[in-house]
C-alpha positions in Angstrom: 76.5 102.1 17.5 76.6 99.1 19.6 73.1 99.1 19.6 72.9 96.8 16.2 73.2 93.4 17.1 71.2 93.3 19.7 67.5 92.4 20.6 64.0 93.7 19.4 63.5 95.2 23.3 67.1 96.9 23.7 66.8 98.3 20.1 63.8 100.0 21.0 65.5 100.9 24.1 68.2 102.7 22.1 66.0 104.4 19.8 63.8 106.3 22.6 67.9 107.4 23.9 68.7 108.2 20.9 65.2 110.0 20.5 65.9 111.9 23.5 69.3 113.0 22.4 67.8 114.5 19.4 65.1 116.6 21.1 68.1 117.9 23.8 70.8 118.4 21.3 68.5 120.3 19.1 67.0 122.2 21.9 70.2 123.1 23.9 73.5 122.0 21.4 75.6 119.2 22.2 77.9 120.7 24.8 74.9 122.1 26.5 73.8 118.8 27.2 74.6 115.9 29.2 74.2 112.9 30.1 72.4 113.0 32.9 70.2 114.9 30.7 69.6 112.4 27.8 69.0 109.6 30.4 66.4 111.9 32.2 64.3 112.6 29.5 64.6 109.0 28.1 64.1 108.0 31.3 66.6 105.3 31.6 69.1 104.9 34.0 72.5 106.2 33.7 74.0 102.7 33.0 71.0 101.7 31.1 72.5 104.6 28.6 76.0 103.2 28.5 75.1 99.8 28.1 73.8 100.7 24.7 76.1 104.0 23.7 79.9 104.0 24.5 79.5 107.8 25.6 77.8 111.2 24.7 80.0 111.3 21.5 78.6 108.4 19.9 75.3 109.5 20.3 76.1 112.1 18.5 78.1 110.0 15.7 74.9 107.5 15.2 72.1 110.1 15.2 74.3 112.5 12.8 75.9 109.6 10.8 71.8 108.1 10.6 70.6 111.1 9.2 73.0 112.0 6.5 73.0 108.4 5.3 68.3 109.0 4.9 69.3 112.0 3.2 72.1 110.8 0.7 69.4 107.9 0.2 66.6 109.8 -0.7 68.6 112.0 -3.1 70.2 109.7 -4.4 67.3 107.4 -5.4 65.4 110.4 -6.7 68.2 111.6 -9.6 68.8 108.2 -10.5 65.2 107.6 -11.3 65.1 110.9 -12.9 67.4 110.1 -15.8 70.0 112.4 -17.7 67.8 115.1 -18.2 69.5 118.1 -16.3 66.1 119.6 -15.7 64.3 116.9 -14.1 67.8 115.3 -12.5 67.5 118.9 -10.5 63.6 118.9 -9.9 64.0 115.5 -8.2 67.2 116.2 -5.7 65.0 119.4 -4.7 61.8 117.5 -4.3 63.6 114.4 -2.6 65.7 117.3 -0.5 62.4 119.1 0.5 60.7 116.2 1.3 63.3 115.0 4.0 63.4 118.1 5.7 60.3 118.9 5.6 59.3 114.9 7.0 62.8 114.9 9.8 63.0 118.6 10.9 64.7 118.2 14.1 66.9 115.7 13.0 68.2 117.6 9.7 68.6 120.9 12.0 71.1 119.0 14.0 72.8 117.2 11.2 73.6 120.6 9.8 74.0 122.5 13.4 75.7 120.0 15.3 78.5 118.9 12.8 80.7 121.0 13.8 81.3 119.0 17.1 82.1 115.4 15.7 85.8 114.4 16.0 87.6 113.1 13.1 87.5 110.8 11.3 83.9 110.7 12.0 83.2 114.4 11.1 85.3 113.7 7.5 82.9 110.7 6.9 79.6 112.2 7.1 81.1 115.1 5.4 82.1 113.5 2.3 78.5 112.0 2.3 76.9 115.2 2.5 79.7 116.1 -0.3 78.1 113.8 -2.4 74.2 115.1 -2.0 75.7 118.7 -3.2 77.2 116.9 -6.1 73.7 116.2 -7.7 72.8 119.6 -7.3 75.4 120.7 -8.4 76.4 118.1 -11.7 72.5 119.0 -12.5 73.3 122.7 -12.4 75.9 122.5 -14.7 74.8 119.9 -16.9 71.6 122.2 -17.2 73.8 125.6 -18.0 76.0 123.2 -20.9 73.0 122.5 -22.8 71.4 125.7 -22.5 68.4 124.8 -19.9 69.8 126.8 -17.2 70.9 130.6 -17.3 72.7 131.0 -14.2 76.2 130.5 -13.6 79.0 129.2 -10.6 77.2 126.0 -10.5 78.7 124.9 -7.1 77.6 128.4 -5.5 73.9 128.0 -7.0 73.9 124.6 -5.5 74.4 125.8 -1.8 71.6 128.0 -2.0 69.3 125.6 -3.7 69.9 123.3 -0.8 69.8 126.1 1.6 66.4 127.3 0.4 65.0 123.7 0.1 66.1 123.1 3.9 64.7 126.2 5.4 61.6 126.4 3.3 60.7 122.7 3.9 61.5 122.8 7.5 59.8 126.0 8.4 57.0 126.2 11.0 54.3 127.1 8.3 55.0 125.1 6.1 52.1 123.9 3.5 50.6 120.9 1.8 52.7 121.6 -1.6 55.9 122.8 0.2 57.6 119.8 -2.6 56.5 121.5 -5.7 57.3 125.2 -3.8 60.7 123.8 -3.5 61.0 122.4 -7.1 59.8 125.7 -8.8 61.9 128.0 -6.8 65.0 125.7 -7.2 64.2 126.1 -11.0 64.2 129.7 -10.7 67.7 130.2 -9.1 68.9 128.0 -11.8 67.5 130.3 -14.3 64.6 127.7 -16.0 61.3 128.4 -17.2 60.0 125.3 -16.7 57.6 124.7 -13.9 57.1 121.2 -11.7 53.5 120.5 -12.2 51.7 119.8 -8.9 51.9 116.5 -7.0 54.8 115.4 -9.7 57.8 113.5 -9.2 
């Protein structure tokens, strides 16, 4: 985003569009929102917007790109800290998956809803990012099913729905105080494990 590079006040600037474009595209959908829209409720001028995003389509691009890259982060941190244990490499990608959803709601619904409507190459990128998050699940899954910690089988499938159910649990309007460990021990469950995340761990 051209943003980077520039000063503390036009960052900030940036952030509260790109802020704004988050709450619309989330609320209304990318095409469903223009930008007339995004300057409104940031309440910048038209030009104002363009000075800092080339068009509507970048927006997009930095806000999706942004928060696939916190997510890849996160997950990736967790597992590595986790070690080679199976078991705990898949109790840490759910915790650290649960705990970004549950912290960025809006911003993971669009991620995931939104997409759909990046152009290539920029779609492909973020893609092969999110690739890689589903790739822990997943190697844990079936490093857990070789050694006999795991019962379940078709790894990759079981890895979907773990993420799925991590997402929508953690980003749900009700959620609670322990949503983390609710996460863990239901991920452990699809996987077929008897083990249980104590409380607070991880």
């Amino acid at each position: 985003m051209r943003a980077q590079g520039r000063s503390p006040g036009a960052a900030g600037t940036a952030q509260v569009i790109a802020d704004a474009a988050t709450r619309l595209f989330h609320d209304r959908g990318y095409h469903g929102t223009s930008v007339r829209d995004i300057a409104r409720e940031a309440d910048v001028g038209i030009a104002t917007l363009f000075h800092h995003y080339d068009s509507k389509m970048e927006l997009l691009r930095g806000i999706v790109d942004a928060e696939v890259d916190g997510l890849l982060a996160d997950v990736d941190g967790a597992v590595a800290a986790a070690g080679k244990d199976p078991t705990a490499r898949l109790g840490a990608a759910a915790r650290a998956y649960a705990r970004h959803h549950h912290e960025r709601p809006l911003e993971s619904a669009l991620a995931t809803s939104e997409l759909r409507s990046l152009e290539p190459p920029a779609r492909d990128e973020i893609e092969g990012k999110r690739a890689r998050v589903h790739r822990h699940v997943s190697c844990a899954l079936a490093d857990g099913i070789a050694s006999g910690a795991f019962s379940c089988d078709r790894p990759d499938e079981t890895a979907y729905a773990v993420e799925a159910m991590c997402a929508a649990v953690a980003s749900g309007d009700a959620v609670s105080h322990d949503v983390e460990d609710l996460c863990v021990r239901m991920a452990f469950r699809v996987a077929g494990s008897h083990r249980v995340a104590p409380a607070g761990s991880g």
